[in-house]
C-alpha positions as CSV (number, residue, x, y, z in Angstrom):
1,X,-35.6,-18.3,-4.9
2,X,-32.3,-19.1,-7.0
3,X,-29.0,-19.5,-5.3
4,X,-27.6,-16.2,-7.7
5,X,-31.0,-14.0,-6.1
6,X,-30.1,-15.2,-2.6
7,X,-27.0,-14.7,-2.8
8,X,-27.3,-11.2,-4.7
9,X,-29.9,-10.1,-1.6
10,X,-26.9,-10.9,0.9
11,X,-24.6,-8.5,-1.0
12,X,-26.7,-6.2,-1.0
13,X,-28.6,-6.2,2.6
14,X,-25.7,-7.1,4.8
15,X,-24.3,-3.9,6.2
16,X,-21.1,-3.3,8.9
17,X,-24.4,-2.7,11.5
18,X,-25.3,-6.2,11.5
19,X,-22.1,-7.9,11.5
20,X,-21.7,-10.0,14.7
21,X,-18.6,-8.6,16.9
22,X,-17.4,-12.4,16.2
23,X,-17.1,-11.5,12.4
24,X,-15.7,-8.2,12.6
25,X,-12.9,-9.7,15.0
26,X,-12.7,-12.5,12.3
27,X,-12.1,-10.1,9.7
28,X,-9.4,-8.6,11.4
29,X,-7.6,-11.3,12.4
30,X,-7.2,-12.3,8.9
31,X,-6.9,-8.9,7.6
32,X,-3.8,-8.7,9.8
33,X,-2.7,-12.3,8.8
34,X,-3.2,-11.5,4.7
35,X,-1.1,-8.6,5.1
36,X,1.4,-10.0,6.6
37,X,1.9,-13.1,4.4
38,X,1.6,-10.8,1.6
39,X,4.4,-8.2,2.8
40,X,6.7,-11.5,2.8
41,X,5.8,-12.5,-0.1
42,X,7.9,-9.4,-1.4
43,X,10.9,-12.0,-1.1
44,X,10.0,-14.2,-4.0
45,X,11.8,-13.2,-7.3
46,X,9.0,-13.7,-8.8
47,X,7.5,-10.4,-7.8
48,X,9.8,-8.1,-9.8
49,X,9.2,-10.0,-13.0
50,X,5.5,-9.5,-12.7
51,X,6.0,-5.8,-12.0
52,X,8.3,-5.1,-14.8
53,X,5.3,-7.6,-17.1
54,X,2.7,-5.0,-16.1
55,X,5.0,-1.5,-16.2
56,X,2.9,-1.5,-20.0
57,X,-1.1,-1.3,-18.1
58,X,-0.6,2.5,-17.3
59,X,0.7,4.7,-14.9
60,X,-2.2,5.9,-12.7
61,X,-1.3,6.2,-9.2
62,X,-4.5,4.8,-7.6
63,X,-3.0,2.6,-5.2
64,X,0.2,1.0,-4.0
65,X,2.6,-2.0,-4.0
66,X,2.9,-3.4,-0.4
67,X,6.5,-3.1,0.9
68,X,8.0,-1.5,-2.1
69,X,5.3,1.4,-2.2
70,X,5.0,2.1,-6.0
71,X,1.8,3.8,-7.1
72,X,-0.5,1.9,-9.8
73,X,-3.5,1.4,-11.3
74,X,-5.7,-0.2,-8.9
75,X,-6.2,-3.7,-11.0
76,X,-2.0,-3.9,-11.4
77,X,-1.5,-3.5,-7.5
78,X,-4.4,-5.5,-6.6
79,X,-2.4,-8.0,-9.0
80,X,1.1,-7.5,-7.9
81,X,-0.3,-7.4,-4.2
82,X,-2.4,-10.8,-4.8
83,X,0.7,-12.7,-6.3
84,X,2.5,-11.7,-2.7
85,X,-0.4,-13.0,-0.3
86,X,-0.6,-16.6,-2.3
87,X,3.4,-17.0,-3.6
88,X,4.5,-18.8,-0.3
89,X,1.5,-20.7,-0.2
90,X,1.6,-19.1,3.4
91,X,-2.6,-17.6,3.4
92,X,-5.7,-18.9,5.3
93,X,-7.9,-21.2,3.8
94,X,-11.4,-22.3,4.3
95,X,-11.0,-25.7,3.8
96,X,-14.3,-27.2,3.3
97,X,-14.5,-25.2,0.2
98,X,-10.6,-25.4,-0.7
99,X,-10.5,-21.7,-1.3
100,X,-7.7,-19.4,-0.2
101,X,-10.0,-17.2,0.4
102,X,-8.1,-13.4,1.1
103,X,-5.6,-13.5,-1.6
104,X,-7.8,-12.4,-4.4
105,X,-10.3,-10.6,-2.1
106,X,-8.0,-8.5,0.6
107,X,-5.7,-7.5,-2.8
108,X,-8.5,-6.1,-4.8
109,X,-10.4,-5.0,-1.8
110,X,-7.5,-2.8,-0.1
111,X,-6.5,-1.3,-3.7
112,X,-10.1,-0.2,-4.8
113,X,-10.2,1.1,-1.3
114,X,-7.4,2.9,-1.5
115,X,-8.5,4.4,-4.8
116,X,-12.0,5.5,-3.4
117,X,-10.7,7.0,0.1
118,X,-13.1,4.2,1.7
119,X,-12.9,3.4,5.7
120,X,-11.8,0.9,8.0
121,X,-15.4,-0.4,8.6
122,X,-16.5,-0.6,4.4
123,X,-13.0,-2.6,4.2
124,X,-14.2,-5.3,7.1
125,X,-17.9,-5.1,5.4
126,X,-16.4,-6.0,1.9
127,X,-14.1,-9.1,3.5
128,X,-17.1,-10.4,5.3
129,X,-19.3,-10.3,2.4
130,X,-16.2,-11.5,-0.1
131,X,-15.6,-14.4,1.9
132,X,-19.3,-14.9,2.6
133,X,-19.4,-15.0,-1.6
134,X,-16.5,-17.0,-2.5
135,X,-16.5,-20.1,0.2
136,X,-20.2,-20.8,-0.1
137,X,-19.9,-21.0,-4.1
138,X,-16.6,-23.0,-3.4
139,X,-18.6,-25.2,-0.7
140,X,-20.9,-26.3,-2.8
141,X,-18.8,-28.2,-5.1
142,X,-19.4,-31.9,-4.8
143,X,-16.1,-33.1,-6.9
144,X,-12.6,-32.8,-6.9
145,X,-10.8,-29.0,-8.2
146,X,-10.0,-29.1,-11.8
147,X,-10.2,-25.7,-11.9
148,X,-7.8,-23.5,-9.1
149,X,-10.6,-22.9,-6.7
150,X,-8.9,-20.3,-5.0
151,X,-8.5,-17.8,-7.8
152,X,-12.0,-18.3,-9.3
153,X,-14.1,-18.0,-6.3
154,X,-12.0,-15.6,-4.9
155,X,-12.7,-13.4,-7.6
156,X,-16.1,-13.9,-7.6
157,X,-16.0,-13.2,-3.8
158,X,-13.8,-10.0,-4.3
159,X,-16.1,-8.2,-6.9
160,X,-19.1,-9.0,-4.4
161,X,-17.0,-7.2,-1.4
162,X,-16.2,-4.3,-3.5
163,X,-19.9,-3.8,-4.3
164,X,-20.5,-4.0,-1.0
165,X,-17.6,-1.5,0.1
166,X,-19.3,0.8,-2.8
167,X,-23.1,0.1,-1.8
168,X,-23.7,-1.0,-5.2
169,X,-27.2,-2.9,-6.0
170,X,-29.7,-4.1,-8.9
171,X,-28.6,-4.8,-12.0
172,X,-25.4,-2.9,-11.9
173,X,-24.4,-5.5,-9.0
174,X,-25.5,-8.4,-11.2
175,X,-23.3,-7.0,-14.0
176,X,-20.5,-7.0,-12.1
177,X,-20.8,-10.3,-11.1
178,X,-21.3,-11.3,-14.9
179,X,-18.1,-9.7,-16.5
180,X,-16.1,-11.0,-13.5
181,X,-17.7,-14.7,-14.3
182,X,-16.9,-14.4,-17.8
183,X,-13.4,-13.8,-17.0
184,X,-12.4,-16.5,-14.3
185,X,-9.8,-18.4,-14.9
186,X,-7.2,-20.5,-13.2
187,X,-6.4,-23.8,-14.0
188,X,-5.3,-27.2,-11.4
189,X,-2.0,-27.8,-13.5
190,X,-0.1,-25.3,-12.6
191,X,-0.5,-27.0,-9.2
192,X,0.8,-30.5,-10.8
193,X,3.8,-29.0,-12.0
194,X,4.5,-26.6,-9.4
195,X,4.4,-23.6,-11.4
196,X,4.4,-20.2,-10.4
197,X,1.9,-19.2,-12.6
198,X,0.0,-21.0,-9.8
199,X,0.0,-17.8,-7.8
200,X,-0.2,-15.5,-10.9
201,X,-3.8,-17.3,-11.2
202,X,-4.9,-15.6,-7.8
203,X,-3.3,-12.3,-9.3
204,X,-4.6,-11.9,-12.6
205,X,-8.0,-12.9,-10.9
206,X,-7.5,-9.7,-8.3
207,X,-6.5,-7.5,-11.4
208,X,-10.1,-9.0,-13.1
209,X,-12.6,-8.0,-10.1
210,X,-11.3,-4.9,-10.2
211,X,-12.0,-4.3,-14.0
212,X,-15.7,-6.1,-13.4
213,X,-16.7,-3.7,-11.4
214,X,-15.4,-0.9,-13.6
215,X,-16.8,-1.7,-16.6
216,X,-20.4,-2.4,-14.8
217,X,-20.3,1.1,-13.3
218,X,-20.0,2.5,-17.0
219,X,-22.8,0.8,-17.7
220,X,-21.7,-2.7,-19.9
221,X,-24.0,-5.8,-19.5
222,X,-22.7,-9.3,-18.4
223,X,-24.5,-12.3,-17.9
224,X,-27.2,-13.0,-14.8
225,X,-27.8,-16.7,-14.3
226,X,-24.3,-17.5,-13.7
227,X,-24.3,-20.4,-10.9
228,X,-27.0,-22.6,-12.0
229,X,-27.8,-21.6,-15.8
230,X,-26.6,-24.0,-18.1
231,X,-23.1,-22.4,-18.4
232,X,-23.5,-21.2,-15.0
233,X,-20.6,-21.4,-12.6
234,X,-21.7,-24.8,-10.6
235,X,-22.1,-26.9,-14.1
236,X,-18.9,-25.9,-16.1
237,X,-16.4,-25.6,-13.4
238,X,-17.7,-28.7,-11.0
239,X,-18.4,-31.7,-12.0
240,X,-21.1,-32.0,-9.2
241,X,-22.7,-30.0,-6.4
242,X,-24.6,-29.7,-3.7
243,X,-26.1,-26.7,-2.4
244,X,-27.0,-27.5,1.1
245,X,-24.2,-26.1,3.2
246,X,-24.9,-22.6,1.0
247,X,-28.7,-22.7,2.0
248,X,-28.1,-23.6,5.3
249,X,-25.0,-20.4,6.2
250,X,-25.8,-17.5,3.5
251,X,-27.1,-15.0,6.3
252,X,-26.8,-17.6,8.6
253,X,-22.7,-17.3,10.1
254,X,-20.3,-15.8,8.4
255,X,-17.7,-17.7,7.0
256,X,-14.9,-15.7,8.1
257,X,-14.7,-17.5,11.2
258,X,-14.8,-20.7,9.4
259,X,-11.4,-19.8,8.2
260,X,-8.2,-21.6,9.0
261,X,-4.4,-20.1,9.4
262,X,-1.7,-21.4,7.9
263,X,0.9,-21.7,10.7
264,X,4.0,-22.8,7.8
265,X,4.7,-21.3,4.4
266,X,3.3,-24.8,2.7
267,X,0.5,-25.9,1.0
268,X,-2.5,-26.5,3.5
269,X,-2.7,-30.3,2.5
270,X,1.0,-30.4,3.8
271,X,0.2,-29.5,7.4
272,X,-0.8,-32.5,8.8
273,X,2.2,-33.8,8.1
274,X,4.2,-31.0,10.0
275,X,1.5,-30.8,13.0
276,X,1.6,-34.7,13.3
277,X,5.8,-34.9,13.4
278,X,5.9,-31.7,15.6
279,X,3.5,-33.9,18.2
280,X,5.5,-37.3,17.9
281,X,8.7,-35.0,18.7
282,X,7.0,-33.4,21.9
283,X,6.1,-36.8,23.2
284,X,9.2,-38.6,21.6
285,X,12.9,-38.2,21.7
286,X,13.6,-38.8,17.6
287,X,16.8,-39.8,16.2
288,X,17.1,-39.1,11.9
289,X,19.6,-41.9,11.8
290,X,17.1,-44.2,13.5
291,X,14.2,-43.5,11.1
292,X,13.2,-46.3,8.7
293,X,10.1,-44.9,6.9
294,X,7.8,-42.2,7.0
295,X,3.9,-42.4,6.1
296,X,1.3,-40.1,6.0
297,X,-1.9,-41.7,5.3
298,X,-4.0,-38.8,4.7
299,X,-7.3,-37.9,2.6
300,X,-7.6,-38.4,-1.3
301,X,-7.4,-34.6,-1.9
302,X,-4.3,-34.5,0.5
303,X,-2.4,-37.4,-1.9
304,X,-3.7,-35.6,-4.6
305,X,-1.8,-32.0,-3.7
306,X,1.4,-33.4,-2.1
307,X,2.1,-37.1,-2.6
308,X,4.3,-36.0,-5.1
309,X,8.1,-37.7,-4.4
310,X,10.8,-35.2,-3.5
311,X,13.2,-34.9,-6.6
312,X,16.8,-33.4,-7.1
313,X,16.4,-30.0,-8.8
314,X,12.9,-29.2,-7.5
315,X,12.3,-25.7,-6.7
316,X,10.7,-23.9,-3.7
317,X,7.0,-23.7,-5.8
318,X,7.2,-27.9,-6.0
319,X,8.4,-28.3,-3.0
320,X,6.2,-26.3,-1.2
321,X,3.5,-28.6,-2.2
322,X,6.0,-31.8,-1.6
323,X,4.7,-34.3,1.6
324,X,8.7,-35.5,1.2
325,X,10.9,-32.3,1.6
326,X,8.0,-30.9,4.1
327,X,8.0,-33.8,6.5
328,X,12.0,-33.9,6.2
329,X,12.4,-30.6,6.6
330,X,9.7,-30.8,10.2
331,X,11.9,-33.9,11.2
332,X,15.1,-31.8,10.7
333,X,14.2,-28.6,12.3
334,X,11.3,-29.3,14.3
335,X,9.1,-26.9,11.9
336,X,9.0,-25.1,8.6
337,X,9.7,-21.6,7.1
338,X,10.4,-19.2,4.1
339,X,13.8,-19.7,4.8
340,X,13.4,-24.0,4.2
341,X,12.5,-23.4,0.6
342,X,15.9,-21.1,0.0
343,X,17.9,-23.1,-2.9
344,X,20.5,-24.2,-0.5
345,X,17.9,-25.9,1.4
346,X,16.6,-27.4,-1.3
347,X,19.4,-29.6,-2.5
348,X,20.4,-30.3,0.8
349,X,21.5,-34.0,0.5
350,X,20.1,-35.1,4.1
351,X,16.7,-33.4,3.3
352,X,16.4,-35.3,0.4
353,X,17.7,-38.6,1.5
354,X,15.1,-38.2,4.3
355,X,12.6,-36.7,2.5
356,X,13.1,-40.0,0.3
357,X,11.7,-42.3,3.5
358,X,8.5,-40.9,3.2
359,X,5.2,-42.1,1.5
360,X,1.7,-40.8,1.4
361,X,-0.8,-43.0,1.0
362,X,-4.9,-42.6,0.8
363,X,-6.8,-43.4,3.9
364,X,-10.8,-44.6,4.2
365,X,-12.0,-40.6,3.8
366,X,-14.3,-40.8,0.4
367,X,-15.2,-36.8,0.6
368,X,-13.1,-35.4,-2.5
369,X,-12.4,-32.2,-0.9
370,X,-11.9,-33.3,2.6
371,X,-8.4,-31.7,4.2
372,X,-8.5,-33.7,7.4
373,X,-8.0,-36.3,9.2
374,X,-4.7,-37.4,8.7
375,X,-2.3,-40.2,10.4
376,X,1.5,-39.8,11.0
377,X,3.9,-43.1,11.5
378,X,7.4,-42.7,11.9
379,X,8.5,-46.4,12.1
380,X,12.0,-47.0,13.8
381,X,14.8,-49.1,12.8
382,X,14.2,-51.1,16.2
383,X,10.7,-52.1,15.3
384,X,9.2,-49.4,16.7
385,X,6.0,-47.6,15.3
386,X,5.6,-43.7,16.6
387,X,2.3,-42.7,15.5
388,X,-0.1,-39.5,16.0
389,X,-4.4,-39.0,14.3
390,X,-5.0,-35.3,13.5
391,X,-9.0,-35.4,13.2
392,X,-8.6,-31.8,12.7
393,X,-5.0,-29.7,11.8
394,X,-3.5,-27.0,13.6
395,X,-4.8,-23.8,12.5
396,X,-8.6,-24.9,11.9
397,X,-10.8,-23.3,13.8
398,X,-11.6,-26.4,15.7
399,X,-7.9,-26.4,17.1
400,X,-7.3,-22.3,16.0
401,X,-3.9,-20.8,16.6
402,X,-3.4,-18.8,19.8
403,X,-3.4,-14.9,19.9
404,X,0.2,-15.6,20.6
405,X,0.7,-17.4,17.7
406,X,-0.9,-15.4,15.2
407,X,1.1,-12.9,15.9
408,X,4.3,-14.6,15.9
409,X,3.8,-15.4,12.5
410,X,2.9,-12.2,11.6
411,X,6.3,-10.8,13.1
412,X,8.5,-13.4,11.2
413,X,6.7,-12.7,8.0
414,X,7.4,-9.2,8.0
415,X,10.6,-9.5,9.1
416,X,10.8,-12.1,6.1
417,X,10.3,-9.3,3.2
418,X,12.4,-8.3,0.6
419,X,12.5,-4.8,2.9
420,X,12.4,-6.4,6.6
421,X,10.1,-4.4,8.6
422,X,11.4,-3.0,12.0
423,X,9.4,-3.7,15.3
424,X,8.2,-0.6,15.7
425,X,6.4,-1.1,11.8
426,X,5.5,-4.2,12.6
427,X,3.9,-2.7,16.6
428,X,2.1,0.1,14.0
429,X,0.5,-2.3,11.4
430,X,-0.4,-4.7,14.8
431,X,-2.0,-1.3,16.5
432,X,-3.8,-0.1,13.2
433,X,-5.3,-3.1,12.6
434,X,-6.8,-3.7,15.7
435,X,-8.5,-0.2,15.9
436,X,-9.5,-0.9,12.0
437,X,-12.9,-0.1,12.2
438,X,-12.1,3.5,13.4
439,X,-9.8,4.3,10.4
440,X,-11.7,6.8,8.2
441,X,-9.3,6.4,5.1
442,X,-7.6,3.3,4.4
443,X,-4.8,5.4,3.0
444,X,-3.5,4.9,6.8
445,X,-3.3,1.1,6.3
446,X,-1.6,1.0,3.1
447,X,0.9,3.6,4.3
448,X,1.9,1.4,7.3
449,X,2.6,-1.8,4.4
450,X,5.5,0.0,3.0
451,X,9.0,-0.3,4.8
452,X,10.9,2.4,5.5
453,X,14.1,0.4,5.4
């Protein structure tokens, strides 16, 4: 049997019955952790430039704009709600496949949920099967990303989690699937150059799931073979891959739970760096003035994402994504947050003078997609050498982030939004979310996103 009839049987059989209570706890863990990423990401500027772009794509109220409330079309909220989750570089990832996997999925997901009156428990079903979709495509990729992973798997993933949520099957499920495929887009240069159109990749990817699965429920006809064929997924996006891991999961665990957080508002190939200075400081008392040189000898994909030097005039999209102003910034302030990428922050002239003293360089890992280990040395103007290994980052779930943890970021990053949410909101979301699978409409989850401040 093809990968594409495999993987079209999984949509189609799995069903919230059979879901392990490991994945449905999964799914809520990062359902809580999407949402609140994505109700900080309300801060970035960004966000009401990309709502006044799409004012023109109609004025249906289907579903709604986390924090701000407004009712839209269910693609342009999915998209405005997207571009939130991924604009602080602040969601999971699942980091063998290098695919942010909820940004695309949890926006389109909650908006055609919301649009359909769906429940708690087709919501968790849809994420499990989403994810499921878009990391063991994204898994199977032998070769470095030339195109943005995250936004074209992701949508891939999303459109299968909403034909899940919908119980759709047959060739109305394989059509949705084909006008999403022939629609993916995002590209690895907006990463270079630190662009927010970075981001707007995951968003206009969310805005396209939805659409898919519109057009194949009034009947149009995409393409079938579209991981293998010749134009399939696996041979035009990748340059190589490997379909072992996919054989050996789909059905098998759920990749939910193969999901890391993201304990800082940076790129995941940035957190070594701040989990490796974070451990020197425990177990070292750290003078700035004393510091010689920084390095971070890390994997090639690592290098690739954030060797880039810290520059005067860098905004908070390139230094998000910067191994210099990140590492200076952990050294400074023992950690990172939204507020380190403010523009006062960013021309800081000790930041960058520190940030300055530190050099990635490639270690012995040959994997091209590989996010760990990593190696932090802080060498001393004495002579001395402090130095930590990270086999795995905080966050995986071979070192995961305590309960306590999780929902201390959650806190700060509603208390981050354009809106800041009060405690009580913030107990409510916490409460609602837990008890997800009992919520008939998720009307009562979207309600709870939008400040009352």
């Amino acid at each position: 049997m093809s990968a594409m009839n495999q993987l079209i049987r999984h949509i189609e059989q799995t069903r919230y019955e059979s879901l392990p209570e490991s994945t449905i706890d999964a799914c809520k863990t990062f359902i809580l952790d999407s949402i609140g990423v994505g109700i900080s990401g309300s801060r970035v500027h960004y966000v009401d430039v990309i709502k006044q772009a799409l004012a023109h794509q109609g004025n249906a109220a289907q579903a709604q704009v986390w924090v701000t409330g407004e009712w839209a079309p269910a693609h342009v909220a999915a998209a405005i709600n997207g571009y939130q989750i991924h604009n602080q570089e602040w969601d999971c990832v699942h980091e063998r496949a290098v695919v942010h996997p909820m940004a695309v999925i949890l926006s389109a997901l909650v908006a055609f949920a919301q649009k359909e009156n769906l429940s708690g428990k087709a919501l968790i079903l849809g994420v499990a099967v989403a994810v499921d979709v878009a990391t063991l495509i994204g898994s199977s990729a032998s070769s470095g990303l030339k195109f943005f992973r995250p936004a074209v798997c992701g949508c891939l993933g999303a459109t299968a989690g909403i034909c899940a949520m919908l119980n759709i099957k047959g060739v109305t499920l394989e059509n949705a699937l084909g006008i999403a495929y022939s629609q993916i887009s995002g590209t690895m240069q907006a990463h270079v150059e630190g662009s927010p159109m970075l981001a707007m990749q995951i968003a206009t990817n969310a805005a396209t799931s939805v659409n898919a699965i519109q057009l194949a429920l009034a009947g149009f006809q995409g393409p079938k073979d579209i991981l293998e064929g010749p134009f399939g997924y696996l041979k035009l996006f990748e340059d190589s891959y490997d379909l072992g891991y996919f054989h050996a999961n789909l059905g098998k665990q759920y990749q939910i739970e193969r999901v890391s957080h993201k304990p800082f508002p940076t790129g995941r190939a940035g957190h070594g760096t701040i989990d490796g200075i974070q451990t020197l400081q425990r177990n070292h008392t750290i003078s700035i003035e004393q510091i010689h040189a920084v390095e971070i000898e890390a994997t090639p994909l690592i290098n690739r994402l954030v060797g880039r030097p810290a520059k005067a005039g860098m905004d908070a999209n390139y230094a998000k994504l910067c191994n210099g102003y990140i590492a200076a910034t952990a050294l400074l302030t023992g950690s990172v947050n939204a507020e380190d990428f403010s523009a006062v922050n960013l021309a800081c002239p000790l930041r960058l003078a520190l940030a300055a003293k530190v050099h990635t360089r490639v270690n012995t890992t040959t994997d091209p997609n590989a996010l760990a280990p990593v190696t932090v040395r802080i060498a001393m103007k004495n002579g001395e050498v402090l130095h930590v290994e990270l086999p795995a980052v905080l966050g995986h779930p071979d070192r995961p982030l305590s309960g306590q943890a999780q929902l201390k970021k959650f806190r700060d990053a509603c208390r981050s939004a354009a809106r800041p949410f009060s405690d009580t909101q913030i107990d409510n979301l916490i409460n609602r979310i837990d008890t997800l699978e009992q919520m008939q409409n998720i009307k009562q989850l979207v309600e709870l996103t939008i400040s009352n401040i």
